[in-house]
C-alpha positions as CSV (number, residue, x, y, z in Angstrom):
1,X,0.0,0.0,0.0
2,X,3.1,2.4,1.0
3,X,4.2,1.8,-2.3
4,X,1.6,2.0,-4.1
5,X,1.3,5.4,-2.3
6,X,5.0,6.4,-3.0
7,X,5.0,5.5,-6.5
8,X,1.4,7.7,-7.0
9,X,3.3,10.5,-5.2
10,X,6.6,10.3,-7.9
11,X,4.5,9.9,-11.1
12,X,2.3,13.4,-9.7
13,X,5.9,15.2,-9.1
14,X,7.2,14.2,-12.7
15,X,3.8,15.2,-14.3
16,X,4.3,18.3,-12.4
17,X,7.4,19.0,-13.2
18,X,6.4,18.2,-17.1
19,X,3.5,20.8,-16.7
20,X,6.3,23.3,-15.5
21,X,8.3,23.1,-18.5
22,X,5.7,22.5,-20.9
23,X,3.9,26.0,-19.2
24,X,7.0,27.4,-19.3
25,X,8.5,26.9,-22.6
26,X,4.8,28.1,-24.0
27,X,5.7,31.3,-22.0
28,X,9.1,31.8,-23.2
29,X,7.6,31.1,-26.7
30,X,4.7,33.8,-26.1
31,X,7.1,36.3,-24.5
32,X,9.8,35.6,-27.5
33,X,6.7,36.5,-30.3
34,X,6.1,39.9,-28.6
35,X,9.9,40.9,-29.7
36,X,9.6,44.3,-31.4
37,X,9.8,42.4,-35.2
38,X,10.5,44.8,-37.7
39,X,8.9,44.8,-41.3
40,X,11.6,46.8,-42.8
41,X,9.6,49.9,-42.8
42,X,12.3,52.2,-42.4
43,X,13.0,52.5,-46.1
44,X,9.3,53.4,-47.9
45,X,8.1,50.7,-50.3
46,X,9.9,47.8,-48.9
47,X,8.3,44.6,-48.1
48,X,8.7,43.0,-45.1
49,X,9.4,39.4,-46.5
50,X,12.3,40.4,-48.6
51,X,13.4,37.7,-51.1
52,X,16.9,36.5,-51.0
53,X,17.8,38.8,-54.0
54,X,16.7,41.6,-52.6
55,X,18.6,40.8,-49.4
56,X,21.8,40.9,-52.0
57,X,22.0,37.0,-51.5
58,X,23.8,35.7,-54.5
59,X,23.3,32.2,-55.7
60,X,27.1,31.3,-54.8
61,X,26.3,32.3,-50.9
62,X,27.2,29.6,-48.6
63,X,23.4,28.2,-47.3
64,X,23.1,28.0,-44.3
65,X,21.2,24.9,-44.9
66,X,24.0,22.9,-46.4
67,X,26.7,24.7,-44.0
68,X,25.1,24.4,-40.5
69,X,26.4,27.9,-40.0
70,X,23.8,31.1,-39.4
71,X,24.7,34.1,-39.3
72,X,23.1,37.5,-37.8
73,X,23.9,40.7,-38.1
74,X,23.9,42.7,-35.0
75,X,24.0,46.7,-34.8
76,X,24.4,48.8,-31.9
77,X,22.6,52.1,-32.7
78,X,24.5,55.6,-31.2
79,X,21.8,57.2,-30.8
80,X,22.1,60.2,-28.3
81,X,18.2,60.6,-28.2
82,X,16.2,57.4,-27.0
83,X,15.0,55.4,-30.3
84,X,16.3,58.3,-32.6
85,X,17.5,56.9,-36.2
86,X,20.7,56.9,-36.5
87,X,23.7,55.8,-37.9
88,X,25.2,51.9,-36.9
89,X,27.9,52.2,-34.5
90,X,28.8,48.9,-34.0
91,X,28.5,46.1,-36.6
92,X,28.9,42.3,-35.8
93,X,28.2,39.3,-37.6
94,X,26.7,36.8,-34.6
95,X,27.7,32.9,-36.0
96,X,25.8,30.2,-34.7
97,X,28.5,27.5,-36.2
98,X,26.5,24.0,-35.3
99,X,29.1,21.8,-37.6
100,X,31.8,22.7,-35.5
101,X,29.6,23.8,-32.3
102,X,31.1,27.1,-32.3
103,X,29.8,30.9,-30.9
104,X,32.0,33.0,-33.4
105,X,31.6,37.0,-33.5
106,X,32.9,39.5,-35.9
107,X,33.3,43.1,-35.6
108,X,32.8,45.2,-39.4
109,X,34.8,48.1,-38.5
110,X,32.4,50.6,-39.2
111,X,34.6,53.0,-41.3
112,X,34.8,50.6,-44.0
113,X,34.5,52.4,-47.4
114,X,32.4,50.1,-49.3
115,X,29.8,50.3,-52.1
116,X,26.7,50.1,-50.9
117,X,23.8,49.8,-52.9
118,X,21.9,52.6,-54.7
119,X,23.9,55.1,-52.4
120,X,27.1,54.7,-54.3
121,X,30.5,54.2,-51.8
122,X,30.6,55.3,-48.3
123,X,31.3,54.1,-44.5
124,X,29.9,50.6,-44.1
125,X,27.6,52.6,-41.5
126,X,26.1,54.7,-43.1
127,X,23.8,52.1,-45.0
128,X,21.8,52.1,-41.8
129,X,20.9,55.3,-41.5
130,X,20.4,55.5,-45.6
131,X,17.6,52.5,-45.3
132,X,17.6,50.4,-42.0
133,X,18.4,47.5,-41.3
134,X,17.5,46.2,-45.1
135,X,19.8,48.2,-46.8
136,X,22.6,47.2,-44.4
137,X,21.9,43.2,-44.3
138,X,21.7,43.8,-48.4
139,X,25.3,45.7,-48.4
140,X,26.9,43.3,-46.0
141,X,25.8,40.2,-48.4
142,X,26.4,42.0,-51.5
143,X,30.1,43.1,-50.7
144,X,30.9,40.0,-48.3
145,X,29.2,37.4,-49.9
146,X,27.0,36.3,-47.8
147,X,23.6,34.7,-46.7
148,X,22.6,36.8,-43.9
149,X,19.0,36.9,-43.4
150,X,18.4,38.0,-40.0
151,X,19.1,40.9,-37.4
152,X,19.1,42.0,-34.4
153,X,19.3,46.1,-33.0
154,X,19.7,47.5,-29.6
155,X,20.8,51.3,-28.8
156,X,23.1,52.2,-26.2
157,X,20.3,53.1,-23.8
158,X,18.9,49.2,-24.5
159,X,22.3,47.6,-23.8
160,X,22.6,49.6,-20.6
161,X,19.5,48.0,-19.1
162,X,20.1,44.6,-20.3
163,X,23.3,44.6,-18.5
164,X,22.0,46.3,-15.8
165,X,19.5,42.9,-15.7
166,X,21.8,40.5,-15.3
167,X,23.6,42.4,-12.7
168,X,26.6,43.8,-14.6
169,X,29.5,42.3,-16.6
170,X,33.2,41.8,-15.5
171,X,35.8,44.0,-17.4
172,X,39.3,43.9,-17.0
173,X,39.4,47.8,-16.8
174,X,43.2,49.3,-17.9
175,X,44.7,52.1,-16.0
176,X,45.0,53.8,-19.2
177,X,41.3,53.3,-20.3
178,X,39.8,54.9,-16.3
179,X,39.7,58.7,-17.8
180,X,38.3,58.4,-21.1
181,X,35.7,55.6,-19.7
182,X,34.3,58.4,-17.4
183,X,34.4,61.1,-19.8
184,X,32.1,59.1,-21.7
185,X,30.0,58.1,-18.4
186,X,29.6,61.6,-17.5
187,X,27.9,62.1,-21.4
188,X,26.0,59.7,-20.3
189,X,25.1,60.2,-17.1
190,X,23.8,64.1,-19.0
191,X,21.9,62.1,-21.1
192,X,20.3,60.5,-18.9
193,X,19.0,63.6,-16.5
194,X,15.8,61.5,-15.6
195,X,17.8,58.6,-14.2
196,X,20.3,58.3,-11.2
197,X,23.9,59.3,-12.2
198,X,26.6,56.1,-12.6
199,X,29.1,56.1,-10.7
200,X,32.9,56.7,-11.9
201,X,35.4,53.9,-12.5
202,X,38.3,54.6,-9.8
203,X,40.3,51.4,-10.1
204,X,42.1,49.2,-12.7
205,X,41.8,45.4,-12.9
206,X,38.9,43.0,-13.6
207,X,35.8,44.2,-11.6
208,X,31.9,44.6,-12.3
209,X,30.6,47.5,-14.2
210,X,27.0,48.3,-14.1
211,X,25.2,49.0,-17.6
212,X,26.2,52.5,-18.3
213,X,29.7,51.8,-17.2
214,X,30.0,48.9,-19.5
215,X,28.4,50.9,-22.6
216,X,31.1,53.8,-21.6
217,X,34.1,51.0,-21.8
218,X,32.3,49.5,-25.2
219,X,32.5,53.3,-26.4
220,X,35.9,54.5,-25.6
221,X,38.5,55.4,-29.2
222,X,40.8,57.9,-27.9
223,X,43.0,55.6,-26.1
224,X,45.2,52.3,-27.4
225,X,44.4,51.6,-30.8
226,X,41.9,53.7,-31.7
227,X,38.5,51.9,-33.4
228,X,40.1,48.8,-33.7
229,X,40.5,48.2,-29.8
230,X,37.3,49.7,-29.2
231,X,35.3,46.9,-31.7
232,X,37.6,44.5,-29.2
233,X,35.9,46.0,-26.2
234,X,32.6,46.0,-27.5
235,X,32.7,41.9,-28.5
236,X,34.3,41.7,-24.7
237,X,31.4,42.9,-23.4
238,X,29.0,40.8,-25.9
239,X,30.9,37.9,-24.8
240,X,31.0,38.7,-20.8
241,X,27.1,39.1,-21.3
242,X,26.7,35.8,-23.0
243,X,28.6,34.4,-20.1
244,X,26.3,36.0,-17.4
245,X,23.3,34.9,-19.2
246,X,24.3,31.7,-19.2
247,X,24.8,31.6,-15.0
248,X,21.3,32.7,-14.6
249,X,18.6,30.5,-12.9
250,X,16.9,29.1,-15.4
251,X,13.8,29.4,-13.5
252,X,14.3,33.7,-13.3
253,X,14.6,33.6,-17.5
254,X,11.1,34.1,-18.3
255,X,11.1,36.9,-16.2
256,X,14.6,38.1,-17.6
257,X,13.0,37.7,-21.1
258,X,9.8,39.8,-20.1
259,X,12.3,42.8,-19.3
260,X,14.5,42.9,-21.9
261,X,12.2,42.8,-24.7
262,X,11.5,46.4,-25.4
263,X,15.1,46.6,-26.1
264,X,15.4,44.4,-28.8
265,X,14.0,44.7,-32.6
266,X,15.0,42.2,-34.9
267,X,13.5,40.2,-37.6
268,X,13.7,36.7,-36.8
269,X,10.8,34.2,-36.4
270,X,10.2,33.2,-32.8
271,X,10.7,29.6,-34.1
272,X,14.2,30.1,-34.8
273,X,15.5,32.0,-32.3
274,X,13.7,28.9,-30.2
275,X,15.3,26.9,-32.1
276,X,19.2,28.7,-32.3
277,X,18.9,28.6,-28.5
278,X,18.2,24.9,-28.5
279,X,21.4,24.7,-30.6
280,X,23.7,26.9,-28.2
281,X,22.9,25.1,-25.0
282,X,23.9,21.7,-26.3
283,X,27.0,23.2,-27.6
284,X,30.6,21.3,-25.9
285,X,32.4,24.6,-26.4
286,X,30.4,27.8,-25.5
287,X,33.2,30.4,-25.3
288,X,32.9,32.9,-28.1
289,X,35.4,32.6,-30.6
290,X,35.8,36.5,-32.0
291,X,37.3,38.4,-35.2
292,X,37.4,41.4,-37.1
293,X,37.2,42.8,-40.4
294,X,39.1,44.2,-42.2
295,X,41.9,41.7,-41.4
296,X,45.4,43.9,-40.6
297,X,47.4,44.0,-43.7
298,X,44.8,43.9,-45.9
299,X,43.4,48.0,-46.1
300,X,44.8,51.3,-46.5
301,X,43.8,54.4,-44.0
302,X,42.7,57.0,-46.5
303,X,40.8,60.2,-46.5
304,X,38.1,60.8,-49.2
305,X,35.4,63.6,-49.4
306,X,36.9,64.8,-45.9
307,X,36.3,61.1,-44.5
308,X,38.6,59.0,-42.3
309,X,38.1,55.7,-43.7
310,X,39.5,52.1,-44.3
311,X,39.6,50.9,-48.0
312,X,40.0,47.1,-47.9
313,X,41.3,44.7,-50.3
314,X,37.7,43.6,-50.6
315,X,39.0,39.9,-52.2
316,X,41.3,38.7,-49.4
317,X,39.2,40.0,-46.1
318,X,35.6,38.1,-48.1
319,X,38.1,34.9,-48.4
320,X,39.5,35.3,-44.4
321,X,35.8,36.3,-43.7
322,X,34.7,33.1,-45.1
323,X,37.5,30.7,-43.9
324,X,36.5,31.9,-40.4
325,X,32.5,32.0,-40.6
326,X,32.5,28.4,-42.3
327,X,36.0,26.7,-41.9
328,X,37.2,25.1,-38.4
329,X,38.8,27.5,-36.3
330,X,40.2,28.2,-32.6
331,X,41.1,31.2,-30.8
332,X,44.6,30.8,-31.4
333,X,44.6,30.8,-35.2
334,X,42.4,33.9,-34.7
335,X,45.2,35.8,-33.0
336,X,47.6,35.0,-35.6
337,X,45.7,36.8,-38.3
338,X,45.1,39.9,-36.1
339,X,48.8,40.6,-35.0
């Protein structure tokens, strides 16, 4: 009879415990399909289910169908005023490489001086601004090659409450880097006028910044090696966020979810973002694997029209770009083609 009893008493808790991740998948699901999806409207006229060719996705793109390998674009908007257009400060490719059961993350330096569709040659950045995130997925396939079909955007006063969220991200501050991070805090914290002020950054070494700390570091150029350390710094921070998120109770995610989804707009189906999350967690090696385009040695600094800008050798840095999106890879072959 006590067994009878005891085994009643097991099968209720497992049905239970089936009813709580069946409820609470169907909640992550519902919360996921309330992301702010965007239908392209930002340039006039443009549908929202944009064929492939009007993405700029040429018939000899890799698929990510017969690759395993998808691929988002992700910008970071610096925007001064909260949801103002702007242009794309910070451009990464976001890999989800389930051949090799790779994270992989490339910065697109954003003062690339490429052709970009209809608008004739600029920054890489400026095809935002120009016609949204369209316009940029299409110049970023056109120019690279590639299948990109999907994006995410977040501004600099969405990535400040993210990380706030998860309760900061740890940053291996630099001595050199203290001054011109709280120059940019104190914009920030101007900015800001109907929130409380962030503190400064007094010390060196790894410690925990808050969100507007963290989107100060991510933003800092006038110190070390100018744009090219700071797209480092802002895939450190995308990478030390990744790692946080994955710490969190898995019970507090729905909740986690609920609050960051103002912040977010992108265009992917709530299935596959489902279904690329499915994909990460069973990953054996979840450390981001990161890179950066153009590759050193392969661009010239010039000015033209009055701009700064980077002219790459479009050939070799669309074959490196390549090799590291869809070939096997590790951090250490990385650092030998950035140094």
């Amino acid at each position: 009879m006590k067994k009878r009893k005891m085994k009643k008493i097991v099968v209720t808790l497992l049905s239970l415990t089936l009813l709580f991740l069946i409820g609470s998948a169907t909640y992550i699901y519902i919360l996921l399909d309330q992301i702010q999806k965007n239908s392209f409207t930002e340039s006039p006229g443009v549908d929202k289910n944009l064929s492939r060719e009007e993405l700029g996705i040429s018939d000899t793109a890799p698929d990510s169908k017969e690759t395993g390998v998808v691929n988002v674009l992700l910008f970071g908007l610096d925007s001064r005023v909260e949801n103002q257009k702007s242009r794309s400060d910070v451009i990464m490719i976001a890999t989800i490489d389930k051949k090799n059961q790779a994270i992989k993350l490339t910065s697109l330096m954003r003062d690339m001086y490429v052709p970009i569709p209809e608008k004739g040659e600029n920054r890489i950045n400026a095809a935002y601004i120009f016609g949204g995130p369209a316009l940029a997925m299409k110049t970023v396939n056109t120019n690279f090659n590639l299948d990109i079909q999907y994006y995410a955007t977040v501004d600099f006063f969405g990535l400040e409450k993210i990380i706030d969220q998860v309760g900061g991200v740890t940053i291996d501050v630099k001595s050199k880097e203290i001054k011109y991070l709280n120059q940019t805090l104190n914009e920030l914290n101007r900015l800001n006028k109907n929130t409380k002020p962030s503190p400064p950054v007094t010390e060196a070494g790894p410690q925990t910044l808050n969100g507007r700390q963290a989107v100060a570091y991510a933003r800092i150029r006038k110190v070390g090696h100018s744009d090219f350390e700071r797209t480092e710094r802002q895939r450190t921070i995308l990478s030390q966020l990744f790692k946080k998120v994955k710490t969190i109770n898995p019970i507090k995610i729905p909740g986690l979810v609920t609050t960051l989804l103002p912040y977010v707009e992108t265009n992917m189906p709530t299935t596959e973002i489902l279904k690329l999350g499915t994909s990460v967690i069973g990953f054996k090696n979840k450390d981001i694997i990161q890179y950066r385009i153009p590759v050193d040695g392969t661009y010239q600094s010039k000015r033209i029209r009055g701009m700064a800008v980077l002219v790459p050798d479009m050939e070799k840095n669309k074959a490196l770009l390549h090799d590291f999106l869809y070939g096997e890879n590790s951090d250490d072959d990385i650092a030998s083609t950035e140094n």
